[in-house]
N, C-alpha and C positions, 0 to 999 in steps of 0.2 A: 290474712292481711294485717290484721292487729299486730303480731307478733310481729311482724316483717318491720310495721311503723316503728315498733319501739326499738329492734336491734338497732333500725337507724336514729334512733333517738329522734325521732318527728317531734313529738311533744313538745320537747323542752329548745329543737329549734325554733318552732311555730311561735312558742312565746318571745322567745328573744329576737326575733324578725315582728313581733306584734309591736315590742318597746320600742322599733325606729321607726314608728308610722309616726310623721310629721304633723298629721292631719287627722280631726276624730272621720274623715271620707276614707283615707286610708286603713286605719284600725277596721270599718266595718269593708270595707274592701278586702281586706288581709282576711280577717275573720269569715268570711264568705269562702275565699279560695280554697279548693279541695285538692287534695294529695293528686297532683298529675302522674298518670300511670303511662298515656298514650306516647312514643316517643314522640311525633309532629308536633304535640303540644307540648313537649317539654324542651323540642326545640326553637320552636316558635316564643315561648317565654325567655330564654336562656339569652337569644336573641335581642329582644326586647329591652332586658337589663342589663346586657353589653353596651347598646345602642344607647339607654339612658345615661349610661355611664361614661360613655367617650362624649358626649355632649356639655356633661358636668365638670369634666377635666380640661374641654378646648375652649368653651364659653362661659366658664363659671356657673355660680348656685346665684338666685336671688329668690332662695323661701324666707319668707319674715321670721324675725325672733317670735313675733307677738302671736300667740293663740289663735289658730283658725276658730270661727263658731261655728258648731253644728245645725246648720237651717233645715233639714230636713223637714221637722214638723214648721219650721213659720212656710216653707214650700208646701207643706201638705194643706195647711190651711190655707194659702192663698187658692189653689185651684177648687179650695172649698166658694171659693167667694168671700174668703173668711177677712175681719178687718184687723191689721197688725198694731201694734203699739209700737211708739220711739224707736223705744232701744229694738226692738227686731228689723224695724226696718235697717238701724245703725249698722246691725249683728250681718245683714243681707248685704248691705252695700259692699261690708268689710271684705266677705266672703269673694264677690266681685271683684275687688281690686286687686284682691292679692292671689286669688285663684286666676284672674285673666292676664296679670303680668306676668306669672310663673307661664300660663303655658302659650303668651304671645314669646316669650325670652328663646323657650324652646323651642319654640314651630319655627321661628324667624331662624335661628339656629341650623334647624334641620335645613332649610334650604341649601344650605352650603356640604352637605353631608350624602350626596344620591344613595350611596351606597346602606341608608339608613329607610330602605321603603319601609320596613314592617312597625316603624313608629309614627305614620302620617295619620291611623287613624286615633290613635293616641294622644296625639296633639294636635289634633284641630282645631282654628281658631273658630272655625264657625259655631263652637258651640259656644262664645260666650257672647249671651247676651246684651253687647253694646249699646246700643238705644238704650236698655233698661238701666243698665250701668251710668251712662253721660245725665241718666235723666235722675235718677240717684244721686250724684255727687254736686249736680245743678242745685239740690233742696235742702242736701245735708251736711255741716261741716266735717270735716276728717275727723274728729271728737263725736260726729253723730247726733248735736246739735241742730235744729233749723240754722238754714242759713235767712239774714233779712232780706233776700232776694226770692225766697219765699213765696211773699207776700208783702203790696205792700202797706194791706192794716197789722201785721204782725212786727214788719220795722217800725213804723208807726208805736205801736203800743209799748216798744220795747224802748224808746227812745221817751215816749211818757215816763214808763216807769223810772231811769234812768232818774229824771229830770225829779220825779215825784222822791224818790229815796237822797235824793240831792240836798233839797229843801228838808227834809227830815234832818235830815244830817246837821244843816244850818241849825235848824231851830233847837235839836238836842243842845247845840253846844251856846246856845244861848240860853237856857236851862242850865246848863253849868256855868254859865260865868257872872249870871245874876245873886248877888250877895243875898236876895232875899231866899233863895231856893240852898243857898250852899249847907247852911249850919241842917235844912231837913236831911237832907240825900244823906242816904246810911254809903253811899258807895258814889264816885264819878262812870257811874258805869251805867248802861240804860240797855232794857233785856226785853223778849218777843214772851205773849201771856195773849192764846187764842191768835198768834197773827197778828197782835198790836203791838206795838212799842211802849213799854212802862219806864218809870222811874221805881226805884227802888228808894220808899222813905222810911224813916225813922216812924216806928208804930206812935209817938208821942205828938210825931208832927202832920198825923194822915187827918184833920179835922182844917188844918191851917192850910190845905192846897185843896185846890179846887178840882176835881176831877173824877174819873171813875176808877174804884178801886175792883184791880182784880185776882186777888187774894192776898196771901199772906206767909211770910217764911215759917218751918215748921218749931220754929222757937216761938213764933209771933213778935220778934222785935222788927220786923221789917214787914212792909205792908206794901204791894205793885199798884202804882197808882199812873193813869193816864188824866197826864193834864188836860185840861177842858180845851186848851189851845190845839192839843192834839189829837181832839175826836176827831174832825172832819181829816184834816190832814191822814187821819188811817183811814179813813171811812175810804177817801179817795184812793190811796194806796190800794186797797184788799179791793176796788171796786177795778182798777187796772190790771189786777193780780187775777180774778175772773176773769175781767175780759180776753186776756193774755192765753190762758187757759185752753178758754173756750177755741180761740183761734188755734191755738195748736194741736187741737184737736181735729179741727174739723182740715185742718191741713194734711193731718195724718191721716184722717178719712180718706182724702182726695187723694195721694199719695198709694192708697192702697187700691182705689179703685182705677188708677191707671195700669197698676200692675195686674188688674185681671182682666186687661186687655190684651 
């Protein structure tokens, strides 16, 4: 049998039919298939990729450019009871969208085709998960972001924050336009040190502003100083930044415990 695979150059087809897998589904599906010997199965497959192929040619392609994800294992953990992060759920959704357009395009397709029975099991629409799907794209934006429909202490907080980085922003640039602060600042520029927002001063002027300093450049002429006007204002900041957090979390929890229903 070896011999036989290589007169026909099996090998080096298997690999160049592995390179047009679209999909890391396909690649381990490719990689699975074994050298059909039986002629019924090799008519029944022959078949098959006729069938996909006169469908591609009368109703067009819509596979995405963009990268299918592999969920196999965030599937393997969900029927663990297991609880997913963000981006897996993002990674799940994606998989959704563009796995159940592709093979509603074609099922829908087929209809028009009788003479294409040996592809209905192939393209059933009933395998995709809808419900799961609508209730996914309800929570997530197309970037895989919460949506603020959410939740709504999560629009809420996010529209705090908004408001809170707002007023920083104000009072930074009153910092900069106050003649007494200009001659310290080594720079017009104001940088994050632990999550807070610093000014950047001159080592000579860090005794003349009132604040807290949190460190210092590796020359030592520059020293990160939080002005005492902007404690609280971060205090508040980092304390909506938890809160935010926290909520996106426990939405993510909730999210995953719908799907092990």
């Amino acid at each position: 049998m070896r011999d036989s695979l290589e007169l026909l150059e099996w090998p080096e087809l298997f690999e160049a039919l592995l390179g047009e897998c679209l999909t890391p589904y396909g690649v381990k599906a490719w990689q699975k298939e074994p050298f059909l010997e039986d002629a019924d199965a090799i008519r029944r497959h022959q078949r098959e990729v006729d069938g996909m192929k006169l469908l591609l040619l009368r109703y067009g392609d819509v596979t995405s450019s963009s990268v299918m994800p592999d969920v196999t294992s965030v599937v393997m953990r969900l029927s663990r009871q297991g609880l997913l992060t963000l981006n897996e759920l993002a990674q799940l959704m994606k998989v959704l969208v563009q796995g159940g357009r592709l093979i509603r395009h074609f099922a829908r397709s087929l209809k028009g085709e009788s003479q294409l029975g040996d592809l209905h099991d192939l393209l059933d629409e009933r395998v995709i998960p809808q419900a799961v799907q609508v209730y996914l794209e309800g929570m997530l934006e197309p970037d895989g972001e919460l949506r603020n429909e959410a939740s709504p202490q999560l629009a809420s907080l996010r529209q705090k924050l908004r408001q809170q980085k707002q007023h920083l922003q104000q009072q930074t640039q009153a910092i900069f336009q106050n003649p007494e602060f200009g001659p310290a600042l080594q720079s017009a520029t104001v940088t994050e040190r632990e999550g807070r927002m610093v000014f950047p001063v001159k080592a000579e002027y860090k005794n003349k502003i009132q604040g807290v300093i949190h460190g210092a450049s590796a020359s030592g002429a520059t020293v990160f100083i939080e002005p005492q006007a902007f404690v609280h204002l971060n205090n508040t900041l980092q304390g909506l930044q938890a809160d935010l957090q926290k909520e996106i979390e426990r939405i993510v929890r909730e999210i995953s415990q719908y799907l092990h229903g």
